[in-house]
C-alpha positions in Angstrom: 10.2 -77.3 -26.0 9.4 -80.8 -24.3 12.4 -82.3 -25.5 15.1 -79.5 -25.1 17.2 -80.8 -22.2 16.9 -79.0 -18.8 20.3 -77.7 -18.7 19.3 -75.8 -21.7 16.1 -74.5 -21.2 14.7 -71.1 -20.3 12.6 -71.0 -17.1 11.2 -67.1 -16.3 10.9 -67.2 -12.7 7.5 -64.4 -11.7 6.3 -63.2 -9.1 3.3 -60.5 -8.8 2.0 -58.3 -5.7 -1.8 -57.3 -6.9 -4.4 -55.3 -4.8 -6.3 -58.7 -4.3 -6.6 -62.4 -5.2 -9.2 -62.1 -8.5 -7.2 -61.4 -11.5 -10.2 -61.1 -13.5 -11.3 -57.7 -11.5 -8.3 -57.0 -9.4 -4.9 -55.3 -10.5 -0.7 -56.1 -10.6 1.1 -53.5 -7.7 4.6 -55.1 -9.1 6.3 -57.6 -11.0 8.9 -59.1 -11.3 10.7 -62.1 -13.8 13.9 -63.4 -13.8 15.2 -65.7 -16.1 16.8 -69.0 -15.4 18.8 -71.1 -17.7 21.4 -73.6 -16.9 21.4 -72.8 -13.1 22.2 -69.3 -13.6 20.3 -66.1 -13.4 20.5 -64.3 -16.8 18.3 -61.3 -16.8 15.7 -59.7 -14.4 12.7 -57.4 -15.7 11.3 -56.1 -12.2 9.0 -52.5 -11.6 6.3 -51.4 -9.5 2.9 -51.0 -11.7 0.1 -48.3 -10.8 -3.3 -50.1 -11.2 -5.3 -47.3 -11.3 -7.3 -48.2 -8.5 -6.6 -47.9 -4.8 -4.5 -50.5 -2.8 -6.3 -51.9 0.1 -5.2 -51.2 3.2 -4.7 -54.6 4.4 -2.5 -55.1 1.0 -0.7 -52.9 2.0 0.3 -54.3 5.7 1.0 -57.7 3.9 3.3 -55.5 0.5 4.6 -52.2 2.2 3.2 -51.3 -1.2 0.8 -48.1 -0.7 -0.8 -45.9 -3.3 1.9 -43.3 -3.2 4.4 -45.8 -4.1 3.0 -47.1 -7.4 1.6 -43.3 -8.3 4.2 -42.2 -10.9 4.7 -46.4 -11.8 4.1 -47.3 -15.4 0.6 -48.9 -15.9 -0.3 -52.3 -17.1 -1.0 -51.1 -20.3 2.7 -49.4 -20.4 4.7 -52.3 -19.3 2.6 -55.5 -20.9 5.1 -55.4 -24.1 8.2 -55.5 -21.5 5.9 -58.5 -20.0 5.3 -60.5 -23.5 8.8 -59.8 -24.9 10.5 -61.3 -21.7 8.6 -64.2 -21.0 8.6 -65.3 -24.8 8.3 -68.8 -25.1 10.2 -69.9 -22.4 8.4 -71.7 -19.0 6.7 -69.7 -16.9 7.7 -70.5 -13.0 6.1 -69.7 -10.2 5.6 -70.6 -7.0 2.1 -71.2 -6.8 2.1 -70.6 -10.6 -1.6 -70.7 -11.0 -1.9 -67.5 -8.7 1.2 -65.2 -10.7 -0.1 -67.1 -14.2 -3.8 -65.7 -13.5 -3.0 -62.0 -13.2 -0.1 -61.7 -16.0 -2.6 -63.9 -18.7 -5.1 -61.5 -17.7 -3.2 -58.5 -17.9 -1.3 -59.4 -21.6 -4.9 -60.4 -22.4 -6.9 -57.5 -21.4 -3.8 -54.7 -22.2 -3.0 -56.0 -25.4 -5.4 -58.9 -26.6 -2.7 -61.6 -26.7 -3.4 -64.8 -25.2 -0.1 -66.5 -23.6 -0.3 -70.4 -24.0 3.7 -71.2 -22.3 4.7 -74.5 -20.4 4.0 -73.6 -16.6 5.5 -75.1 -13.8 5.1 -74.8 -10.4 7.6 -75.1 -7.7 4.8 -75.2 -4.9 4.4 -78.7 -6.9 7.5 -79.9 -7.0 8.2 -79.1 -2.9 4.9 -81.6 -2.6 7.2 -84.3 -4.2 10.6 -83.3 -3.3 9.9 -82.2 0.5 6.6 -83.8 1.4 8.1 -83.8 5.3 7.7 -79.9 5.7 4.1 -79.1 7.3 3.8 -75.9 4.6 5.0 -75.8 1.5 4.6 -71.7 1.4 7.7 -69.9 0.2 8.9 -69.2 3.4 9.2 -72.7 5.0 10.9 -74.0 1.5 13.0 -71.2 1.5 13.9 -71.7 5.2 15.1 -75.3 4.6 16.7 -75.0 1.8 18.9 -72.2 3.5 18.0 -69.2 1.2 17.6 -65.9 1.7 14.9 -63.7 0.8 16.0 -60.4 0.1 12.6 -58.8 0.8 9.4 -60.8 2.2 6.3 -60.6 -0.1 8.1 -58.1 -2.4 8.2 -59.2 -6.0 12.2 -59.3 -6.9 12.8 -60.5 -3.5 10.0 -63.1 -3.5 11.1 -63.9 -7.5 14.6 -64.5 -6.6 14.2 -66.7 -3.8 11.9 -68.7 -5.8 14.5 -69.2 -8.2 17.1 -70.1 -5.9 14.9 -72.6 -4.8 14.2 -73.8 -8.4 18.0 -74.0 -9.3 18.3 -76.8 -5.9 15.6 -78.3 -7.2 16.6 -78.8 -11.1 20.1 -80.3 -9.7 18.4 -82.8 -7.0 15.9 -83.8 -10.1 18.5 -83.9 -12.6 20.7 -86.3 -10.0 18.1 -88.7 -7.9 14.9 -88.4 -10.3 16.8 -89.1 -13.7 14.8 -86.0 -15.0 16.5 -85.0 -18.2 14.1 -82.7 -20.3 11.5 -80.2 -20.4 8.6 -82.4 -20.8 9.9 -84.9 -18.3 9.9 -82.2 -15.6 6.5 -81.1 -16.3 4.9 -84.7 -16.1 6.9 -85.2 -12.4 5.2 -82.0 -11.5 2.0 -83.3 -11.7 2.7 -87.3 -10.9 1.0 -89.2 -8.4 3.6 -91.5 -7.7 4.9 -91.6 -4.6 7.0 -88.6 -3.4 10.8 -88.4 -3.5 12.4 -87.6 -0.5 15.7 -86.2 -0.6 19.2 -87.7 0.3 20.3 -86.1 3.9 23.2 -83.6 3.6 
């Protein structure tokens, strides 16, 4: 996987709305992945999920996800296969993957015992490097200056999407003015120190 080329690599792109910010107690409201390969969007699995608790109220002002919504949804348990199968072993993409990578290792973990061990990156991570001028690095603001849409604000698919619009710019500015030319070499910048790289103006 480290040395397959990045125009030829699988990225799935996630993005999970939960009923809180503990994924070792709280639940997935909706998910969705999208995979990326070669700067183009392959395949989407996307669906609401019914946690079987109730959705906090102040979820629910941030979602528009409310407990009728998810009340016919397919639980966790129901939908973890879909998850596994999907993801595979390609790299799982997030932004702010540690948050999305929490609550689906949980949730393949506690609905079916599997333990998911995939290459993660983190596009949060790479706007530290790329764009280290913007004052947030939240989806929004990288979304904003980048000039992409989001479909649907702090909705899975629409929040999934835009993040892998914004991974797409990024693997082309990396590919051209980084030198960046495999797996492995995009998950070392992800994490370097050095100092940032600023991109060329438009």
């Amino acid at each position: 996987m480290v040395d397959l080329p990045l125009e030829q690599a699988a990225f799935v792109v996630v993005d999970v709305e939960t009923t809180g910010m503990d994924p070792a107690h709280d639940r997935v409201t909706e998910i969705a992945m999208l995979r990326v390969r070669g700067s183009v969007l392959e395949d989407e699995f996307s669906t609401l999920v019914n946690p079987l608790v109730s959705i906090p109220a102040n979820i629910t002002r941030i979602t528009g996800i409310d407990n009728v919504m998810v009340r016919d949804a397919p639980t966790a348990r129901e939908i973890a296969p879909y998850m596994r199968e999907f993801l595979g072993d390609d790299v799982f993409t997030a932004h702010n993957a540690a948050f999305d990578w929490g609550f689906v290792s949980h949730t393949l973990r506690r609905e079916t015992g599997l333990v998911i061990a995939n290459a993660q990156l983190c596009t949060v991570k790479l706007s530290r490097r790329i764009l280290p001028h913007l004052p947030s690095k939240s989806l929004g603001v990288v979304a904003q200056h980048l000039e992409i849409r989001i479909p649907e604000r702090h909705r899975a698919s629409g929040d999934a999407y835009a993040t892998a619009l914004v991974l797409i710019k990024f693997l082309s500015y990396l590919r051209r003015h980084a030198g960046l030319e495999t797996v492995g070499d995009l998950l070392r910048y992800q994490v370097r120190s050095a100092h940032a790289v600023r991109p060329s103006s438009k």
